[in-house]
C-alpha positions as MATLAB code, in Angstrom:
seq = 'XXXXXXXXXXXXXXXXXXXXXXXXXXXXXXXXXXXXXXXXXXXXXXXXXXXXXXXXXXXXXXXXXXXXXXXXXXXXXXXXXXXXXXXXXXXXXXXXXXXXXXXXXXXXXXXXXXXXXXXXXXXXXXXXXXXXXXXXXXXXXXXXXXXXXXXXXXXXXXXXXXXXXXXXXXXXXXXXXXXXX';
ca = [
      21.462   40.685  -36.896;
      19.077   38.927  -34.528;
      20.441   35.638  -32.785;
      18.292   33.114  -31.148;
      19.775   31.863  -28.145;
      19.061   28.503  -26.775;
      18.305   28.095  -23.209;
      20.215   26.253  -20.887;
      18.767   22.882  -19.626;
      18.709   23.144  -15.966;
      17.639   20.572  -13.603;
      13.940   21.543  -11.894;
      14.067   23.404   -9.242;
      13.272   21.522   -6.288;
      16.273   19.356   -6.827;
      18.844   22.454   -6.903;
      17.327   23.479   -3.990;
      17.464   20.367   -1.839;
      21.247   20.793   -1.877;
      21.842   16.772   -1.511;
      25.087   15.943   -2.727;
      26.941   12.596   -3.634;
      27.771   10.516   -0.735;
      25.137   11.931    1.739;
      22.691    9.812    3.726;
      19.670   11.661    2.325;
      16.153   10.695    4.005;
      12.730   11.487    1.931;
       9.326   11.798    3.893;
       6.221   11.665    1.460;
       5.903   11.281   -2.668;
       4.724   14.055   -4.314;
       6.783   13.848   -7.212;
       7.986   10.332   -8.066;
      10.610   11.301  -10.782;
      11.974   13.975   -7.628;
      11.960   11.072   -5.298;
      14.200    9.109   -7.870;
      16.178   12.157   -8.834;
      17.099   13.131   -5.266;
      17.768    9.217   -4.381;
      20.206    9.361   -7.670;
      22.289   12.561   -6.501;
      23.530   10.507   -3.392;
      24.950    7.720   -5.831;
      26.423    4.094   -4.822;
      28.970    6.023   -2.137;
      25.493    7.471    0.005;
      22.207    5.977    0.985;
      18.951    6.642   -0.095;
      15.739    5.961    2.301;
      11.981    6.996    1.597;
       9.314    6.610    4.638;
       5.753    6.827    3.346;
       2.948    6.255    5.281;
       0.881    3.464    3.035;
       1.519    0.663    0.583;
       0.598    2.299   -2.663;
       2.557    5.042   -1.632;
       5.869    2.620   -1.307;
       4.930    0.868   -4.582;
       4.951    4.611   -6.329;
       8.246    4.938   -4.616;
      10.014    1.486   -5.771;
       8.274    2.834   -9.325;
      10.250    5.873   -9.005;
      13.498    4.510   -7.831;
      13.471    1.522  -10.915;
      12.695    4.588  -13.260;
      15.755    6.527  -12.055;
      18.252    3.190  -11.400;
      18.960    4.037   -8.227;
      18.981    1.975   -5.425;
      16.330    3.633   -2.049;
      15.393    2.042    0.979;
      11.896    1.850    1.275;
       9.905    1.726    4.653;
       6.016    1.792    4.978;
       6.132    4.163    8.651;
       4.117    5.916   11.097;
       5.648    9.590   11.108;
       5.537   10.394   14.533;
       7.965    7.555   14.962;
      10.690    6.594   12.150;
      12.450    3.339   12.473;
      15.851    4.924   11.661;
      18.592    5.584   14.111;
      19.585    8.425   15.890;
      21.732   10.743   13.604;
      21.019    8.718   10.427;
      20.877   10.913    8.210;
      22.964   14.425    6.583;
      19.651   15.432    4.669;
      15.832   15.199    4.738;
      13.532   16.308    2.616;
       9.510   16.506    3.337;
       7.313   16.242    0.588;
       4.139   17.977    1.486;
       2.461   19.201   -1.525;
       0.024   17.331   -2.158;
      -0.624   15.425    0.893;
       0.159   18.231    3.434;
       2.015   17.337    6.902;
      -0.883   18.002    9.659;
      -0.410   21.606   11.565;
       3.137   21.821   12.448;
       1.956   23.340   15.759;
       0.026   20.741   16.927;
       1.245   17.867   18.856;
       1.030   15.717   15.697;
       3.283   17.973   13.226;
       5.356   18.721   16.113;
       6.074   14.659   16.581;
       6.810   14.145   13.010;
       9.158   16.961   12.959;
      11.079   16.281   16.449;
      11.202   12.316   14.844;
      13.279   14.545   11.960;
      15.251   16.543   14.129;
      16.442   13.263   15.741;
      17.277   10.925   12.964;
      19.306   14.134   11.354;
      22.821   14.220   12.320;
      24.638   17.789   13.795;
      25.161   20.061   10.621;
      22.317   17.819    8.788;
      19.680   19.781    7.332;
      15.500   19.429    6.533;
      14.103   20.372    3.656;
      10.109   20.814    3.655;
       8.439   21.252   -0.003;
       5.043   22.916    0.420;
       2.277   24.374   -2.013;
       3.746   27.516   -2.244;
       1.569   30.639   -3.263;
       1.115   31.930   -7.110;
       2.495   35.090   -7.823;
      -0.355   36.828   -7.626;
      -1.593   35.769   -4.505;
       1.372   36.793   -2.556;
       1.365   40.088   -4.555;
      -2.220   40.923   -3.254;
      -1.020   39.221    0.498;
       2.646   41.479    0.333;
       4.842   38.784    1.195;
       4.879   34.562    0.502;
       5.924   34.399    4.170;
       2.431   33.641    6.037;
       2.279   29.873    5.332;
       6.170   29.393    5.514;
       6.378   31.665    8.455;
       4.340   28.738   11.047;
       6.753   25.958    9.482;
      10.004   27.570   10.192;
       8.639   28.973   13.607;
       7.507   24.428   14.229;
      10.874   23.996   13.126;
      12.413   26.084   15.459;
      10.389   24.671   18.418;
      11.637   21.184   17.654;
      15.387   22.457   18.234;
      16.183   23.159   14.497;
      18.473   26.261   14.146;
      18.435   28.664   11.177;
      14.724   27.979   10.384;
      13.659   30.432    7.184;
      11.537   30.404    4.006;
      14.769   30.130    1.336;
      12.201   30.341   -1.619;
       8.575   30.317   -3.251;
       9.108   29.453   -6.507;
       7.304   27.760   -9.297;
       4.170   26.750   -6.837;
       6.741   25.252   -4.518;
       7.725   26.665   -1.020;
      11.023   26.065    0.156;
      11.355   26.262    3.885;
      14.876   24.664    4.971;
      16.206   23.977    8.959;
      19.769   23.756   10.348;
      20.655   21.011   13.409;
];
């Protein structure tokens, strides 16, 4: 006898792996995504806070979109990244968007000043999260390994003081490269 079985519904994968949980301070950089943006913002809930910093106007209107579409509550703020207007230790998580607009080289002095402007407003323990374009599957099969890209990320990360800095997935088109403070 042949049984269809249904699958599970599963959230998407980027917001399993950003690991924010209720309560948290969570910080976003970027919009790729706005129903991500509004689901990460809702997994802090009414005990954490929720901030985005985007770097133009249409950018924060997409976000206030995407927080009224998920009923959550974010803090919005319209920022130059090399210097965030959040305090020191703000926040337990961030997470980067850079898929579609991509951070500028993490090893030049402008990447480096966005992420060192992370690595301050995260608290000890807090962690950053960096969504990139990852590579198909059969690009990285031809290349050997998905590592190349998210290999000069976690080695910026680790030159801006972040500990632990490691590719934890390439999945779906998405590269997830995480840091430890």
């Amino acid at each position: 006898m042949f049984f269809l079985r249904r699958a599970k519904k599963t959230a998407p994968l980027p917001i399993v792996m950003c690991g924010v949980r209720m309560g948290e301070r969570a910080l976003q950089i970027g919009i790729d995504d706005p129903t991500l943006v509004g689901m990460i913002a809702a997994k802090v809930g009414l005990s954490g806070h929720a901030a985005i910093a985007v770097v133009d106007n249409r950018a924060a209107e997409k976000a206030r979109a995407a927080a009224a579409n998920a009923g959550v509550l974010m803090d919005v703020q319209v920022v130059t990244l090399g210097s965030l207007p959040f305090p020191e230790d703000g926040f337990d998580a961030v997470v980067i968007h850079a898929m579609t607009d991509p951070l500028p080289p993490l090893d030049g002095a402008t990447g480096l000043a966005i992420v060192r402007e992370v690595h301050r407003v995260l608290r000890a323990g807090g962690r950053v999260l960096i969504l990139e374009k990852g590579q198909s599957r059969r690009s990285w099969l031809a290349s050997g390994s998905p590592q190349v890209q998210a290999g000069a990320t976690a080695t910026a990360l680790s030159a801006a003081g972040f500990g632990a800095a490691r590719l934890l997935a390439d999945r779906e088109g998405v590269s997830f490269t995480e840091g430890l403070k």
